[in-house]
N, C-alpha and C positions, 0 to 999 in steps of 0.2 A: 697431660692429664686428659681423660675419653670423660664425656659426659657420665652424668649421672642417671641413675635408673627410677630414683625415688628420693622423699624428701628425708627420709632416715639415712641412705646411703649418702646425699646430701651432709646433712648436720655428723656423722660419723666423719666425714672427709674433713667440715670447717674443725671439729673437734683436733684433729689430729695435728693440722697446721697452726690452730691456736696453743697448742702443750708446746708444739717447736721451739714456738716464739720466745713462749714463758720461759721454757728451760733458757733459752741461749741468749735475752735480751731481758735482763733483772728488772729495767727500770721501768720494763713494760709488762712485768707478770701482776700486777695488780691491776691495772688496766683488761688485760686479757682477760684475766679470773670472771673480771665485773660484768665483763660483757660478754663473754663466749663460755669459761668453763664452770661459772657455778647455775648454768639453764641445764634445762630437762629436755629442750628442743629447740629448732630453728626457731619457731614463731615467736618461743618468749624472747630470746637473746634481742631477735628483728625489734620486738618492741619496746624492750630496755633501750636500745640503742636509739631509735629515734625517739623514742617520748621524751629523754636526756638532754636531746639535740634540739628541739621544739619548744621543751619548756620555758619560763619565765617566770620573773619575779612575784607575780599574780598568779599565775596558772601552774602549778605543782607537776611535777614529772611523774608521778604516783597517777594521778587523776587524768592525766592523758593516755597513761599508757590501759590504764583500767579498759579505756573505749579501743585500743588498741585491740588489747586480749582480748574482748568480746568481738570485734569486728573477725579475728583468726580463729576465732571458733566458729561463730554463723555460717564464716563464706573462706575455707580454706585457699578456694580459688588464687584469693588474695595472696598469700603465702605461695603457693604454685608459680606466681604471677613474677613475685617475688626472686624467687630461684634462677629461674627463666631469666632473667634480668643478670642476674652475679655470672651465671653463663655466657650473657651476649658480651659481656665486658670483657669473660678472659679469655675468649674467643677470638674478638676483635681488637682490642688494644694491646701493642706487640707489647706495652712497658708492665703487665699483667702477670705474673707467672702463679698466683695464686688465688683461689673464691673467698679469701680473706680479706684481704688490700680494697675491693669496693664498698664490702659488707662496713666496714669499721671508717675508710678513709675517702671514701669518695662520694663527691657532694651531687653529683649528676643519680645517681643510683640511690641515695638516702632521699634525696627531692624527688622524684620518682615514687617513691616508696609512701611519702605521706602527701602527694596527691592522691596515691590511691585509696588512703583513708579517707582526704576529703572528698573526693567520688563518693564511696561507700555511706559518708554521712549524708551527702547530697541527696543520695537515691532514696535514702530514710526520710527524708523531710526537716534533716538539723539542721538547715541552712547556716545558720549564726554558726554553730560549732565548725560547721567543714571549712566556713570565709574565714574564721579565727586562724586554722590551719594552712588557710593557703594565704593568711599575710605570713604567717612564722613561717614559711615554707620561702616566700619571697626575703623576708629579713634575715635568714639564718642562710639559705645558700646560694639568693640569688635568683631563684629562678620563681616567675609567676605563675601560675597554671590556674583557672578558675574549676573551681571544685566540679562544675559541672562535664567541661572535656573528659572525652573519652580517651584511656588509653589501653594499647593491646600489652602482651606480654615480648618476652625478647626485647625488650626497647632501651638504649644505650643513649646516655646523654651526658656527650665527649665531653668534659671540662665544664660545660652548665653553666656557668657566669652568662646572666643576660636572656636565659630563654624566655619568652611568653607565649604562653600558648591560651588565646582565647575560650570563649566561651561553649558555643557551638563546634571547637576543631572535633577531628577523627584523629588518632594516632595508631594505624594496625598494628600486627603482630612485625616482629624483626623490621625494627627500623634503628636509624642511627641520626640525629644531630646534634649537632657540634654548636660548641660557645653563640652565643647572642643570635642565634636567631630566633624569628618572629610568626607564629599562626595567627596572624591577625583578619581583622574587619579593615573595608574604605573608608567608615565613615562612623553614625551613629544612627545607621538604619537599627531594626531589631528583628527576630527572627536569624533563622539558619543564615549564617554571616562570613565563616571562619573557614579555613583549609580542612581538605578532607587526605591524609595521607595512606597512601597504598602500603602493602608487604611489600620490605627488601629495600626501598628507598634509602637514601643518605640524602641529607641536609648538610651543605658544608657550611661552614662558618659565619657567619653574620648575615644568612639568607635572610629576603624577609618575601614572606608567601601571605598574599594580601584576599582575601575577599573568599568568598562561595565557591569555593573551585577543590580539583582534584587533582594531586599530584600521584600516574600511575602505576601501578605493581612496579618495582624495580628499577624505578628512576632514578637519576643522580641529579642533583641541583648545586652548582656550582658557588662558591664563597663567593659573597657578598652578592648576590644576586637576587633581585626584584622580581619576583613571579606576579605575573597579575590577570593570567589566565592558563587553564588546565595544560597538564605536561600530560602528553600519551605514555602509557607503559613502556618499561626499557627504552627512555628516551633520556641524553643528556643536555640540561640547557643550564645557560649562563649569561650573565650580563644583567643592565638596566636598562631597557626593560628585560627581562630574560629572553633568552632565542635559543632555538634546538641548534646545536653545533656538532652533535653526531647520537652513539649509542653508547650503553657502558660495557664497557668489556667483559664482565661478568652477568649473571644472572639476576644474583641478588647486592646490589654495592654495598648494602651495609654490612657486610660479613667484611669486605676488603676492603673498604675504610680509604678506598683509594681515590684522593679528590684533584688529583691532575686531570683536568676537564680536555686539556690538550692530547692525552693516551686515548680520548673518542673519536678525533678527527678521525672523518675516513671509515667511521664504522658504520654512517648511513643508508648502507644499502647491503650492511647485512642483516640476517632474520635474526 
């Protein structure tokens, strides 16, 4: 499947994979229906489906999504942002064969999704509403992010159990991490505190990237490893405390998803 050109050609393509479903999997056509074929567009389905996921016994799925809708109309972006997202998944994860399967099933891309609502409340001044959403965001899939981090578009979060991502982090465009890792602070200083992440990077598995620092354009950071000072561009390190152990063999690693830190030996002394 070639990317997409627009967000109509977009919602035309999930349309067409959601009728599949329904015709050939009965006990999921009401399911489908609810969530993909009785919307007018992406953005409403996007916000059915997480306000759904979010809700609670005190807090109505109606009344979330309301702040949803309006947040998809002010700042499209969001929706853009969104798209961009279901692409880097069926891009990068080989188990992917459809922009269906993250939209509805995967909890790395729906956490994602409603941090960037509590961003968007953040930046309004709801403080209280956007921290409501990012404990639902932590209770429901696991993953922490404080309303106020930034994050870019293209951004892939493999499996998501366990991420935290601080206050002050940066997350640029096309990055990729994986299960429990950490954009944390050393301590309980205040001010600019948290990891600053580059284009093109992967985070492998249970990283944890500590303090005021930048991880460069196209870096690989190796599972389970302790960063606790800046990684150079197209640079691969690993270990506790991390250490450069060569280059990535691509360009950009999070496109290749490819976290054998051992395929860099050897690659530092090329450009």
């Amino acid at each position: 499947m070639q990317a997409l050109t627009g967000t109509n050609d977009f919602w035309h393509s999930l349309k067409s994979e959601a009728q599949r479903i329904a015709d050939n999997e009965p006990l999921l056509a009401s399911y489908i229906h609810a969530c993909i074929l009785t919307h007018h567009n992406f953005e409403s389905s996007l916000s059915f489906i997480l306000s759904n996921k979010v809700a609670d016994d005190v807090m109505p799925a109606l009344a979330i999504r309301e702040v949803f809708d309006q947040a998809y109309l002010l700042q499209p972006e969001i929706v853009d942002a969104a798209i961009a997202d279901i692409e880097a998944v069926f891009d990068r994860d080989a188990a992917v064969n459809d922009y269906l399967t993250p939209l509805l099933y995967f909890k790395g891309f729906q956490a994602v999704q409603v941090h960037r609502m509590a961003h968007y409340l953040w930046k309004e001044g709801r403080h209280q509403l956007a921290l409501f959403l990012q404990s639902r965001n932590s209770e429901t899939f696991g993953v922490d992010m404080h309303p106020a981090a930034r994050v870019g578009k293209g951004v892939m979060f493999d499996h998501a159990t366990g991420i935290v991502v601080g206050e002050t982090a940066l997350i640029e465009d096309n990055v990729s991490l994986l299960q429990s890792v950490t954009l944390g602070g050393t301590g309980n200083e205040s001010g600019d505190r948290h990891p600053k992440i580059r284009q093109g990077v992967l985070v492998g598995a249970g990283a944890k990237i500590l303090g005021n620092l930048e991880i460069g354009r196209g870096s690989k950071v190796g599972a389970g490893s302790v960063v606790l000072s800046d990684v150079p561009p197209h640079t691969t390190v690993v270990g506790v405390p991390a250490k450069v152990v060569g280059r990535p063999c691509c360009r950009r690693p999070c496109d290749s998803m490819r976290q054998n830190v051992l395929e860099d030996n050897g690659m530092l002394d090329q450009s």
